[in-house]
C-alpha positions as CSV (number, residue, x, y, z in Angstrom):
1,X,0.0,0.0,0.0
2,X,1.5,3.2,-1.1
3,X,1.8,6.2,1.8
4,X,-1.2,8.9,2.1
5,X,0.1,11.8,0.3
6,X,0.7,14.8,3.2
7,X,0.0,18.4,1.6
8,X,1.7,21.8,3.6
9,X,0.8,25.2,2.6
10,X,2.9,28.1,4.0
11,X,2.5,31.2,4.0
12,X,3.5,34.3,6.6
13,X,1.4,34.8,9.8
14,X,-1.3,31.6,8.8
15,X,-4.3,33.1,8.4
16,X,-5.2,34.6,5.0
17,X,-3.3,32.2,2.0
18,X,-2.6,29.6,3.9
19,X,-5.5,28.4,5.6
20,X,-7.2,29.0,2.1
21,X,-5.0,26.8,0.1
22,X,-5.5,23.8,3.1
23,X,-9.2,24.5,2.8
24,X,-9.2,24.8,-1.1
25,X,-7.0,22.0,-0.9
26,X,-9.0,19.6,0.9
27,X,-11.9,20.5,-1.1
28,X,-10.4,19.3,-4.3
29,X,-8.7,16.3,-3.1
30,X,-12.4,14.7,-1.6
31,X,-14.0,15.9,-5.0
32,X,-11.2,13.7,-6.1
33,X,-11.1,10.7,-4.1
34,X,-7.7,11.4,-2.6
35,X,-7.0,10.1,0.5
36,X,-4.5,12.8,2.0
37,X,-3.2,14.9,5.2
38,X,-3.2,18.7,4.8
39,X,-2.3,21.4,7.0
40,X,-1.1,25.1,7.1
41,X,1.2,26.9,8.9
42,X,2.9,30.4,9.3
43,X,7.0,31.1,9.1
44,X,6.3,33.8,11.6
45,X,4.7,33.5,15.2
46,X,2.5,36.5,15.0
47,X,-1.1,34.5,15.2
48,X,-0.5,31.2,16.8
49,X,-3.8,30.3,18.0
50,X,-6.1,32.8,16.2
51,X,-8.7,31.8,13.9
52,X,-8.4,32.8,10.3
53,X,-8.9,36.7,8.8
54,X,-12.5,37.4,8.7
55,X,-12.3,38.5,4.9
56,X,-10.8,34.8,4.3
57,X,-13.2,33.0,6.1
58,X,-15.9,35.0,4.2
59,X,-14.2,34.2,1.0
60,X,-13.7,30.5,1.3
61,X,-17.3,29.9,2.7
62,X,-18.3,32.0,-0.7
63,X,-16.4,29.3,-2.5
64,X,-17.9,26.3,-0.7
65,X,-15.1,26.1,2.0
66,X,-15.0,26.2,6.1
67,X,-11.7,27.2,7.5
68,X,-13.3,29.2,10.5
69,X,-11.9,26.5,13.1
70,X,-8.9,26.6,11.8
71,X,-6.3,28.2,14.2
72,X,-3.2,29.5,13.4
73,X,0.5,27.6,14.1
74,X,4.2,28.1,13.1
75,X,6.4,25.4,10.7
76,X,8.4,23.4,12.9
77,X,10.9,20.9,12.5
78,X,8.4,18.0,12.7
79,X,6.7,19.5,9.5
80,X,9.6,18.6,7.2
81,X,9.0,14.8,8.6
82,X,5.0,14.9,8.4
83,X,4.7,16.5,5.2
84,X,6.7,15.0,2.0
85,X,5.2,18.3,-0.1
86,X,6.1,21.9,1.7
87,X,4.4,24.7,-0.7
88,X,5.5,28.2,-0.1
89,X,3.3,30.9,-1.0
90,X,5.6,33.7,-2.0
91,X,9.2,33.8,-2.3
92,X,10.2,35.0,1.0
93,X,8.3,31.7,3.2
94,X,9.8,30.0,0.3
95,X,13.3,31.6,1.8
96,X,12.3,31.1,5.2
97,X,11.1,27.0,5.0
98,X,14.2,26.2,3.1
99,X,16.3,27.9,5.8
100,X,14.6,25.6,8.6
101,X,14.8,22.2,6.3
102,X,16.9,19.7,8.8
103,X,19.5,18.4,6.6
104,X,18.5,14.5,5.2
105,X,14.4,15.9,5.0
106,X,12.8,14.1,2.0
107,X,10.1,16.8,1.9
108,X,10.1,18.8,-1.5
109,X,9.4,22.1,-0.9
110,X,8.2,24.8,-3.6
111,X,6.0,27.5,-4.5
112,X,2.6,26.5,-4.5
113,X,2.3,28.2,-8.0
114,X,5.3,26.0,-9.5
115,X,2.5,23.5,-9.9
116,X,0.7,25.5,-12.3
117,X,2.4,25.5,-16.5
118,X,3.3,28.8,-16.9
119,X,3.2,30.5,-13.0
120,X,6.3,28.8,-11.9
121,X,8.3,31.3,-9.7
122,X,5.1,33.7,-9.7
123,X,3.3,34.0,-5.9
124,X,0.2,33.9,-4.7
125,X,-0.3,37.8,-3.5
126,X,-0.8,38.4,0.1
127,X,-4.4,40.3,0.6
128,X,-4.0,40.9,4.2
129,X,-3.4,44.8,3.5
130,X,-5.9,44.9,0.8
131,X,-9.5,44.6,0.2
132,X,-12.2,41.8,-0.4
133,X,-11.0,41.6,-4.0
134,X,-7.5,41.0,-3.3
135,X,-9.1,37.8,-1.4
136,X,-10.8,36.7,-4.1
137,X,-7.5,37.1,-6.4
138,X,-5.6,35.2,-4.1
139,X,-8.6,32.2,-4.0
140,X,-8.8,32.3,-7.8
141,X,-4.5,31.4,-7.7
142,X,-5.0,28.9,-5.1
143,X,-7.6,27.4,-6.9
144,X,-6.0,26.9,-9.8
145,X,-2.8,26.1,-7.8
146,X,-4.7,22.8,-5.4
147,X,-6.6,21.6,-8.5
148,X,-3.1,21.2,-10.6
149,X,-1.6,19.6,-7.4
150,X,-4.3,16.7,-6.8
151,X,-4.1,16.3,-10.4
152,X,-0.6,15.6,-10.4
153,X,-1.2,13.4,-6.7
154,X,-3.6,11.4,-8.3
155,X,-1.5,11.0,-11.5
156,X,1.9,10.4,-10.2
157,X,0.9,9.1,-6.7
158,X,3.1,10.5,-3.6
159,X,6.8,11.1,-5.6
160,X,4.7,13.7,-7.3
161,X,7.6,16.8,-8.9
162,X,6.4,20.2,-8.8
């Protein structure tokens, strides 16, 4: 029996891109059929504990999604063992995971947009400071981002490159 595929999505503080890409995420991969674990975290400790941005949780539910009991965490070392797929959402948590990878990890780690023909390198652009449609044009690049990686899961099993 091959392993259960384990899904991370990073982004900074865990509760705008993140939390949408796990619940976007999850979404796709029960449409799907995949059995898999998913999670999010933050590189920075600013909202351990808190529940999601209000304008994130209003803009998942408006795409068929609850995240409102997620609560926010930090990557730790343990992640890099959990998860064997670590997506960043910009460049910078790309910086910061690859910094904290233990040396010998197996987890593949990339931008969450790499998985997408054409967006590799690009980010998916923090809304925090912006307004309800900055949330939406950060769910539309998820979207498209979690639907290419459960395709390629599905098609490719867990040693899936992105």
């Amino acid at each position: 029996m091959e392993p259960r595929p384990a899904v991370l999505f990073v982004c900074l503080g865990n509760i705008c891109r993140s939390p949408m890409a796990e619940g976007a995420f999850r979404k796709v991969a029960v449409s799907a059929g995949l059995d898999c674990l998913a999670d999010s975290v933050g590189t920075a400790s600013y909202h351990i504990g808190e529940p999601p941005d209000p304008r994130a949780i209003a803009t998942a539910r408006a795409n068929g999604v609850d995240i409102a009991a997620a609560r926010g965490r930090q990557l730790e070392i343990a992640d890099f063992e959990r998860f064997g797929h670590i997506f960043a959402l910009d460049t910078a948590n790309l910086a910061g995971i690859r910094v904290r990878k233990p040396r010998g990890s197996q987890a593949r780690v990339s931008l969450l947009m790499d998985a997408v023909p054409g967006r590799a390198g690009e980010a998916v652009k923090d809304p925090y400071y912006g307004d309800e449609s900055d949330f939406q044009a950060a769910w539309a690049d998820i979207s498209l981002a979690v639907e290419r990686v459960v395709e390629c899961l599905r098609a490719e099993g867990v040693d899936a490159r992105f």
